[in-house]
Legacy VTK file of the C-alpha trace (Angstrom):
# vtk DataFile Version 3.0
C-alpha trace
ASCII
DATASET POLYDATA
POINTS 494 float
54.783 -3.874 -6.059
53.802 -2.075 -2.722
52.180 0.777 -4.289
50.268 -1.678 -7.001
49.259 -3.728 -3.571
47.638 -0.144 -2.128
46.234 0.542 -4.896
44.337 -2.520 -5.070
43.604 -2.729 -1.419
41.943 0.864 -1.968
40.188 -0.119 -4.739
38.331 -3.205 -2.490
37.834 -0.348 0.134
36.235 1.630 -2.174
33.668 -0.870 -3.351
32.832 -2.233 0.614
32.278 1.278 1.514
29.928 2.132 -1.505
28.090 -1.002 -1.014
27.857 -0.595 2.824
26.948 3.308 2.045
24.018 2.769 -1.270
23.024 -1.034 0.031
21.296 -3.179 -2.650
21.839 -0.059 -5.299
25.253 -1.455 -5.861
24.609 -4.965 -5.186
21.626 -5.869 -8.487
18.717 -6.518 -6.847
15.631 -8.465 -9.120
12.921 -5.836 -7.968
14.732 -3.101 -8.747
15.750 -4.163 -12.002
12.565 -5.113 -12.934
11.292 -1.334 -12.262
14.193 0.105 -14.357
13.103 -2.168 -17.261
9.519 -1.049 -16.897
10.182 2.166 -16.009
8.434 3.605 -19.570
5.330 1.402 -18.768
5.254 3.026 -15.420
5.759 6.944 -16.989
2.692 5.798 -19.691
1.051 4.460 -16.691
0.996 7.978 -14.894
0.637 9.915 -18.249
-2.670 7.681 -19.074
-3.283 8.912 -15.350
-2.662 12.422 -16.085
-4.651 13.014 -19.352
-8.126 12.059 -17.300
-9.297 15.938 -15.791
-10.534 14.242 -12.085
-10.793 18.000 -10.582
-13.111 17.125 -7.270
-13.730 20.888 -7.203
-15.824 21.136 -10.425
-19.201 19.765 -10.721
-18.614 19.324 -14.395
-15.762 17.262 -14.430
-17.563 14.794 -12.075
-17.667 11.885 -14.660
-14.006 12.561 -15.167
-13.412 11.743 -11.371
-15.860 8.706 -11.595
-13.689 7.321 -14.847
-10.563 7.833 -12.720
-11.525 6.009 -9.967
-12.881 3.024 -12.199
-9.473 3.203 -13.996
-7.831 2.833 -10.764
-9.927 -0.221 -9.204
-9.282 -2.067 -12.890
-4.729 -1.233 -12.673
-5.713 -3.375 -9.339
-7.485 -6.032 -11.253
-5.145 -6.010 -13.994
-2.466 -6.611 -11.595
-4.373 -9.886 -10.026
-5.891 -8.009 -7.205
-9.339 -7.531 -6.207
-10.979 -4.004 -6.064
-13.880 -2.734 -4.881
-16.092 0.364 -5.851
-17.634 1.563 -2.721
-20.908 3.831 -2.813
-20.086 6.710 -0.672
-23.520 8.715 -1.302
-24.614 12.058 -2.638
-22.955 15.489 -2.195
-25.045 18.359 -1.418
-24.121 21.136 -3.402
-24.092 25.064 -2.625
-26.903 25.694 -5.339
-29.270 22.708 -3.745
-28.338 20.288 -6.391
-26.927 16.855 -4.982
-24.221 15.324 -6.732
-22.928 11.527 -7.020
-19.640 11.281 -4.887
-16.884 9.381 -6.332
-16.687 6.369 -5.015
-13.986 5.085 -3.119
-11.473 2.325 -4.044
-10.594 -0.542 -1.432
-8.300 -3.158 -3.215
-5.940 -5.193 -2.494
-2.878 -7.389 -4.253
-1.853 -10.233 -2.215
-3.934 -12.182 0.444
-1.890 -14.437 2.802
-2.550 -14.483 6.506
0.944 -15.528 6.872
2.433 -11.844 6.023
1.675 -8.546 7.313
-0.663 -6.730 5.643
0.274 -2.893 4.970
-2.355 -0.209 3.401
-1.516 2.674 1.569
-3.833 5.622 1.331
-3.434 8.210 -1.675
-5.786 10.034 -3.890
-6.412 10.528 -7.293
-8.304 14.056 -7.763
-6.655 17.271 -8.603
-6.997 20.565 -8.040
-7.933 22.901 -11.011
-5.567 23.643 -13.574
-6.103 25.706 -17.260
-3.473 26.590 -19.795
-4.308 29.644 -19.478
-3.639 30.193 -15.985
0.569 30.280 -16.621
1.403 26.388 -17.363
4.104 26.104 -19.547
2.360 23.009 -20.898
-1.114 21.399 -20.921
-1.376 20.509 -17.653
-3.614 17.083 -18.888
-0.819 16.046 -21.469
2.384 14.510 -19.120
5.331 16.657 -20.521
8.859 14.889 -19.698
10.865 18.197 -19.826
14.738 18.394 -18.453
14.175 14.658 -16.494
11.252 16.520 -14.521
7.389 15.071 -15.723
5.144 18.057 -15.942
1.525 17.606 -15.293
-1.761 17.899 -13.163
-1.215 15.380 -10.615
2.086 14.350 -11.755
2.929 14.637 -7.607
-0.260 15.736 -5.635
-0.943 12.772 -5.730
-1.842 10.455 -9.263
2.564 10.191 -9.470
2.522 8.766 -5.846
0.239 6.476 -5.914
1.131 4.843 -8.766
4.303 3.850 -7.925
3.126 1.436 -4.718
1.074 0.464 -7.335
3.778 -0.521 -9.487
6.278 -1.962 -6.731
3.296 -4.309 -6.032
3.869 -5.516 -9.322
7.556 -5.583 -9.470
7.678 -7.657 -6.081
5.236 -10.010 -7.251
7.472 -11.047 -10.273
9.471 -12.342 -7.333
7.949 -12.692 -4.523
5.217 -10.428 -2.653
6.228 -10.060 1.015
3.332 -8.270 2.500
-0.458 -8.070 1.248
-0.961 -4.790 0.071
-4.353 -2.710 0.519
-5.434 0.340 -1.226
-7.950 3.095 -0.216
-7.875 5.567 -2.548
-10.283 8.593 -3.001
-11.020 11.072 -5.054
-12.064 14.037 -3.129
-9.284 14.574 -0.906
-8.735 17.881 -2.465
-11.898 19.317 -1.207
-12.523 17.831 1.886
-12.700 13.714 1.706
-16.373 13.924 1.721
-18.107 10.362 2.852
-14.584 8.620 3.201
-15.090 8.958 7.628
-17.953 7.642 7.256
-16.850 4.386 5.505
-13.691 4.104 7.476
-16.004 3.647 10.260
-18.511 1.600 8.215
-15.730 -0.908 7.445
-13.299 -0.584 10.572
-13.924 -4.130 11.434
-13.643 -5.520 7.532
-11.341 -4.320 5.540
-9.373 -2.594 7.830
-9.559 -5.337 10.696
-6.134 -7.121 9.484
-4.115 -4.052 8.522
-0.849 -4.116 10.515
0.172 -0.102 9.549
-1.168 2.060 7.197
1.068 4.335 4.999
-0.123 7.827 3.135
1.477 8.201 0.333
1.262 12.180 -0.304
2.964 15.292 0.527
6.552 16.209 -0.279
10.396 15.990 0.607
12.025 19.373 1.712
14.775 18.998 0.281
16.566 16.560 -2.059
17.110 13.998 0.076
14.674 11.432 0.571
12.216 11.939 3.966
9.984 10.157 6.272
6.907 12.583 7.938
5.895 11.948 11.070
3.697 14.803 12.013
1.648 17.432 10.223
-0.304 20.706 11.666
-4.387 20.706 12.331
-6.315 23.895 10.945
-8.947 25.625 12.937
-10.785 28.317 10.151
-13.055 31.006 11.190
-15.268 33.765 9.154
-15.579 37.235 11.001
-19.076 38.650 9.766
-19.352 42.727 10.318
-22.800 43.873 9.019
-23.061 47.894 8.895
-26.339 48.454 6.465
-28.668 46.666 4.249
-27.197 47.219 0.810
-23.846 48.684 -0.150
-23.569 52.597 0.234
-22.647 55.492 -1.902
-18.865 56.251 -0.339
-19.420 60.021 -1.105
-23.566 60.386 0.243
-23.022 57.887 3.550
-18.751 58.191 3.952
-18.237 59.787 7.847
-21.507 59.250 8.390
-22.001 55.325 9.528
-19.928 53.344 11.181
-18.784 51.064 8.355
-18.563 47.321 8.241
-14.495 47.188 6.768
-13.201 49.501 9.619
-14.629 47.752 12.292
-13.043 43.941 10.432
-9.412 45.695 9.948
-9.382 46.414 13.228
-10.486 43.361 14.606
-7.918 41.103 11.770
-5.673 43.276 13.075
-5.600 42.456 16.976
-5.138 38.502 15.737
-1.079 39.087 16.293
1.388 41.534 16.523
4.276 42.785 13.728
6.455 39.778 14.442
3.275 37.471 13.752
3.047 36.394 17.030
-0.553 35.268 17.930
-2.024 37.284 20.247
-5.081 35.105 21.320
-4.842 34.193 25.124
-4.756 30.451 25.669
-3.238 29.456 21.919
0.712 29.490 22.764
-0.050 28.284 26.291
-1.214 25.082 24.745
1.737 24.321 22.977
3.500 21.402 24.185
7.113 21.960 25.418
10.084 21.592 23.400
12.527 18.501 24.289
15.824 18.247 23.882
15.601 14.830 22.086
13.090 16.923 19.445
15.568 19.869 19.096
18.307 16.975 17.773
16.132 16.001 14.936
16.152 20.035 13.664
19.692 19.765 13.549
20.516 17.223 11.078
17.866 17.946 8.632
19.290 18.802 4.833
17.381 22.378 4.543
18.715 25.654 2.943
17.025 28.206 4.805
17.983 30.800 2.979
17.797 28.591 -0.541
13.808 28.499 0.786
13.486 31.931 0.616
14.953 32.864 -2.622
12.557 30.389 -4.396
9.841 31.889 -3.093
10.811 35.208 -3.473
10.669 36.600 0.037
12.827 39.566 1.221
13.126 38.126 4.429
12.659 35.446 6.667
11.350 36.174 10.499
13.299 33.238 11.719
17.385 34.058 10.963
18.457 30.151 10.418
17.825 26.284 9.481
15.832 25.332 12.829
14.271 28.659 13.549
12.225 28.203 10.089
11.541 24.683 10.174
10.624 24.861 14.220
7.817 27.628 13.107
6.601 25.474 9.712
6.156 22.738 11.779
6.240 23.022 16.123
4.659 26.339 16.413
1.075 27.671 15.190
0.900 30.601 13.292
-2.070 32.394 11.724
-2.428 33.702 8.510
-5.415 36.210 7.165
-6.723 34.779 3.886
-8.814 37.442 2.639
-12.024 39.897 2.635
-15.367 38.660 0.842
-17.462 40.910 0.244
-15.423 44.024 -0.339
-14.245 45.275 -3.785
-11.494 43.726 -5.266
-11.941 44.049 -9.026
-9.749 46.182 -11.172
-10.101 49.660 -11.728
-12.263 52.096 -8.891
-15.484 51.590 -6.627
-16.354 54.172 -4.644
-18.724 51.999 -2.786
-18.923 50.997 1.059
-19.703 47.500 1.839
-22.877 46.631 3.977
-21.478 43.270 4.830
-17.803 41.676 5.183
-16.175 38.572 6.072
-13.017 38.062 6.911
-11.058 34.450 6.634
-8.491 33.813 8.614
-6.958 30.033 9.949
-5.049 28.913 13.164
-2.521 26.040 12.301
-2.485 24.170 15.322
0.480 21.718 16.953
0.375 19.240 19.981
-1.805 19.781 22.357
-3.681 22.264 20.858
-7.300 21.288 20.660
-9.848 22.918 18.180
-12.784 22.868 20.779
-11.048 25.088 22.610
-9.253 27.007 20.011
-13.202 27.766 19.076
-13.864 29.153 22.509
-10.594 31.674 22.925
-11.322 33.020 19.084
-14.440 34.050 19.723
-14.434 35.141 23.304
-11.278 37.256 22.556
-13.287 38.779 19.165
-16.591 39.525 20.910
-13.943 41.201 23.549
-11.973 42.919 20.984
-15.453 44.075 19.003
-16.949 45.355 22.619
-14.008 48.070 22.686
-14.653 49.427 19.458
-18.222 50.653 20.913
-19.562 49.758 17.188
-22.965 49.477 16.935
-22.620 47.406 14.116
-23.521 43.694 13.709
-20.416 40.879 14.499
-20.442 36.721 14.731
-17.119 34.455 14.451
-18.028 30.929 13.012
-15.346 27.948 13.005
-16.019 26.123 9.353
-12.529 23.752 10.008
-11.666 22.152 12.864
-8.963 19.345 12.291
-6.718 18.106 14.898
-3.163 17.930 14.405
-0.963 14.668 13.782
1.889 13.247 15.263
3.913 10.028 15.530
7.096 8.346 16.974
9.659 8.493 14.176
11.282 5.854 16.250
8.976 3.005 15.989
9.493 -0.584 13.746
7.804 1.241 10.925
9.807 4.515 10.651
13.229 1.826 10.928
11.968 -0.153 7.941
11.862 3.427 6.029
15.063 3.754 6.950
16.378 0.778 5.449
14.499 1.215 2.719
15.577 4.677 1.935
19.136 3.204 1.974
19.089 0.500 -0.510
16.690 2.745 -2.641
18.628 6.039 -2.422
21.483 5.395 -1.076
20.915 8.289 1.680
19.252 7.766 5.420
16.085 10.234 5.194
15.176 13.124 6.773
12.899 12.948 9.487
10.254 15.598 8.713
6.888 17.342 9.971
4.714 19.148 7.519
2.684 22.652 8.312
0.073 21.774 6.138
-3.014 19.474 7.105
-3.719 16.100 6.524
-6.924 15.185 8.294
-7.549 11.863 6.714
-4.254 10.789 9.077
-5.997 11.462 12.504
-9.099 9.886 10.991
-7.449 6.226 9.935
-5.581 5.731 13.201
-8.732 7.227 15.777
-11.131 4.873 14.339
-9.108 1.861 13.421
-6.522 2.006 16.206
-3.617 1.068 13.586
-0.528 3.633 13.207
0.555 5.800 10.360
3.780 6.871 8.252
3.459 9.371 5.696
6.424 8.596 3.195
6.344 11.369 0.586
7.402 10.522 -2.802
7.477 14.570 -4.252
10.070 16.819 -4.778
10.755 20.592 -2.435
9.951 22.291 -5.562
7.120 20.595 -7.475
4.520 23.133 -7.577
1.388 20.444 -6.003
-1.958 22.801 -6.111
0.197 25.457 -8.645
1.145 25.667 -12.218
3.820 23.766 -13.487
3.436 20.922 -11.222
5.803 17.910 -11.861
7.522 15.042 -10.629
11.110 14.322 -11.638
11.703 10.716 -13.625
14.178 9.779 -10.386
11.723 10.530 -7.466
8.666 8.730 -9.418
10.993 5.666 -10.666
12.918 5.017 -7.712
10.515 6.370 -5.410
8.820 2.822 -6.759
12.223 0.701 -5.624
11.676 2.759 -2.127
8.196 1.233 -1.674
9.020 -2.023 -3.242
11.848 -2.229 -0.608
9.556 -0.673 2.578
7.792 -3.357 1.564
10.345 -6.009 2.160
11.563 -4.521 5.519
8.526 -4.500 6.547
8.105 -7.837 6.282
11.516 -8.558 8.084
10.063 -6.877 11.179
LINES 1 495
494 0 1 2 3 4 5 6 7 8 9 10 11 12 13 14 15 16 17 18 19 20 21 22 23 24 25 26 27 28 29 30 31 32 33 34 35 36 37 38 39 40 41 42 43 44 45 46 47 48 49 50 51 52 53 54 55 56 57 58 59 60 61 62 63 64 65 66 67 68 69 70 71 72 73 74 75 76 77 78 79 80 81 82 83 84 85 86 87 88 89 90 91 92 93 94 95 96 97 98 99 100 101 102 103 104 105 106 107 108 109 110 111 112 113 114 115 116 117 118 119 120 121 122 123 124 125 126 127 128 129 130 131 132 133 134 135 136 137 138 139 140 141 142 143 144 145 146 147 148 149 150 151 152 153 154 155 156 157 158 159 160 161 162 163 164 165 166 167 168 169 170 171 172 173 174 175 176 177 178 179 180 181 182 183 184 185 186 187 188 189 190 191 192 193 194 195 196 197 198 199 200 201 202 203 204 205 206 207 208 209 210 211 212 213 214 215 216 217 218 219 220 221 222 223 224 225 226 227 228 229 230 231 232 233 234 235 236 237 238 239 240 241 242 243 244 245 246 247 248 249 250 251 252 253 254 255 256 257 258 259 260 261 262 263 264 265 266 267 268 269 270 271 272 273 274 275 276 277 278 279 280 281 282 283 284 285 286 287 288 289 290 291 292 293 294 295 296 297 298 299 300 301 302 303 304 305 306 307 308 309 310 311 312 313 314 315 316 317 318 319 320 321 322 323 324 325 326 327 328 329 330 331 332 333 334 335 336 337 338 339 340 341 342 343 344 345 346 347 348 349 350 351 352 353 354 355 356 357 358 359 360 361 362 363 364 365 366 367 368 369 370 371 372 373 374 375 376 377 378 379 380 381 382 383 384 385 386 387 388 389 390 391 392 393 394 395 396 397 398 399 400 401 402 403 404 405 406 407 408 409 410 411 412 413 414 415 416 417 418 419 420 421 422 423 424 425 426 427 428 429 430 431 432 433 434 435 436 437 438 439 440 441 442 443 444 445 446 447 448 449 450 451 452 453 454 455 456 457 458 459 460 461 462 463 464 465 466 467 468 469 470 471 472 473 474 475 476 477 478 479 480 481 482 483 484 485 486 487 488 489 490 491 492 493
């Protein structure tokens, strides 16, 4: 009788601490089970998503983008939302041409001045992607392969947007607690052309009664769920050597001029030393001093350093553990040489020298870093750097990026309602996480509305966004929707 009394009283322990540990997961909640009965609706949705080639980068494919961003205002409408296609003007192409930008998506699902009002940002063009370029699959037809969906945009960023999309219309079969606003674009992948320009234009519309704004891209770093509050700015640069005014014969001019690569090697190569440490005066004087309080939030963060570096195939690491690596990804700039234009780099043999390089090369900036003056110490240290190689030869250093970096609280009311909502979604608190990539558009929303940001990533460590093979797994797309629909609801509690 005793041990039948234990092993009941265990059994009631067992089911407080699972509720108290996965929240509403245990307990059925009516959102969430309306997203797992709709959840092959929502995989069509993204596959009728998938199939349409909106690749911002080719001039081609431009009607493709226009149809996807028509197809995304009408989900809105179908929904009972409103949804506007905004005019965002003409891009001016390298040839001369001008092209018709995509225009930009402002909707919105829910309109009572009663609730908050939340708007998620996200973007539905992709980067290039050909069959023939290594995909397993075609990278237009969603592939469900192994519980992972395989496709062009499947994460970056069609299979993230989507699924706010589709919480809005799993909370209003109950009830919507917040008024949800889109902006959605479609040229994020090459450079959100026009979209500053209408933030600004409509700043004091459509924007005026947005209490936070959420950006629904980038990715988790590990399997467990994460919430980003900061990303790294970019400063890019092109180092121009001229030597001669046509390519040379290597064997008739060789020894003879000073040529144009030499002098660029040399000058890529003073940017840092072995260890990749930037050697620029002024660039790691900027950087804003480590706290103690920061260093915590490296400590706790599900990462497998060494996991990292076996999927990517590296020998070796510079940094030797878990907060080393993600302090540099993240905290610290870094620099990184892109490549040559200009010189030969076809198969087989040229025995030519180049009359005129240019050498790429970006600075990923952190707190307080500030591209202005990034600009300056670049090129005073290269015209410095060029002076002692007594070349007679021709030298300029432009800046074609300069975007600032982004950073957050991760402890304000928005970043605890993630929390909660990671919780009852995943059962898991999430990583708090920065990203080293760069994410202008989030400087851009909260300088010139004044409203704050979360980014709250819906991909996986390993989805391949920008390569081949990219995916999203069924889990992170299905209950990445029960994570917004339940952000959404403590949101509202706040």
């Amino acid at each position: 009788m005793t041990m039948l009394l234990f092993q009941i009283g265990l059994a009631i322990l067992t089911i407080l601490l699972l509720k108290d540990t996965c929240g509403a997961s245990v307990t059925p909640d009516p959102v969430f089970q309306y997203i797992d009965a709709n959840q092959e609706k929502f995989v069509q949705r993204l596959k009728e998503w998938v199939v349409i080639k909106s690749d911002s980068s080719d001039p081609s494919l431009r009607n493709e983008v226009h149809k996807m961003m028509e197809i995304t205002a009408e989900l809105i409408k179908t929904l009972g939302g409103t949804a506007e296609l905004v005019d965002i003007g003409l891009q001016q192409l390298p040839s001369g041409e001008t092209l018709k930008l995509p225009s930009v998506v402002l909707g919105q699902i829910g309109q009572d001045p009663d609730k908050p009002t939340l708007c998620i940002y996200g973007h539905t063009d992709v980067q290039p992607a050909r069959k023939e370029d290594g995909w397993d699959t075609d990278p237009y037809t969603l592939t469900e392969i192994n519980g992972n969906l395989y496709g062009r945009g499947a994460s970056d960023d069609k299979g993230q947007i989507l699924p706010w999309i589709n919480a809005a219309e799993a909370l209003q079969s109950q009830e919507l607690p917040v008024n949800f606003k889109f902006l959605i674009e479609g040229m994020e992948e090459v450079g959100s052309d026009g979209l500053a320009e209408l933030i600004m234009k409509r700043n004091q519309t459509f924007f005026s009664d947005v209490d936070y704004i959420v950006l629904a891209d980038t990715a988790w770093i590990s399997e467990k769920p994460a919430l980003t509050y900061g990303a790294r700015g970019n400063c890019y640069f092109l180092v121009e050597v001229e030597c001669a005014n046509r390519d040379l014969h290597s064997g008739s001019y060789g020894g003879v001029i000073h040529e144009a690569m030499t002098d660029l090697i040399a000058l890529l190569d003073s940017l840092t030393n072995s260890s990749g440490h930037i050697l620029i005066p002024g660039i790691n004087e900027a950087v804003a001093a480590l706290t103690d309080e920061e260093t915590k939030l490296y400590s706790g963060i599900s990462f497998d350093h060494e996991e990292f570096r076996n999927k990517i195939g590296a020998q070796e690491l510079r940094q030797k553990n878990k907060e080393g690596v993600l302090l540099q990804r993240w905290r610290y700039p870094s620099l990184t040489i892109h490549g040559i234009e200009g010189a030969f780099s076809g198969a087989g043999t040229k025995t030519v020298i180049p009359a005129k390089v240019i050498g790429k090369f970006s600075i990923r900036q952190v707190p307080d870093m500030d591209p202005l003056q990034v600009e300056k110490q670049v090129i005073e240290y290269l015209d410095k750097k060029f002076a002692e190689l007594k070349s007679p030869n021709k030298m300029k250093t432009t800046m074609v990026i300069g975007a600032k970096p982004w950073l957050t609280d991760p402890n304000n009311k928005a970043f605890h309602a993630g929390r909660k909502a990671s919780k009852r979604a995943f059962g898991v608190e999430p990583d708090l996480i920065r990203v080293g990539g760069t994410i202008p558009i989030a400087t851009t929303l909260e300088d010139v509305t004044g409203k704050n940001l979360i980014m709250m990533p819906l991909g996986g460590p390993y989805d391949a966004a920008h390569g081949q093979n990219e995916k999203i797994s069924r889990y992170n797309y299905i209950e990445g929707t029960k994570f917004a629909a339940a952000y959404a609801q403590e949101f509202a509690k706040l």
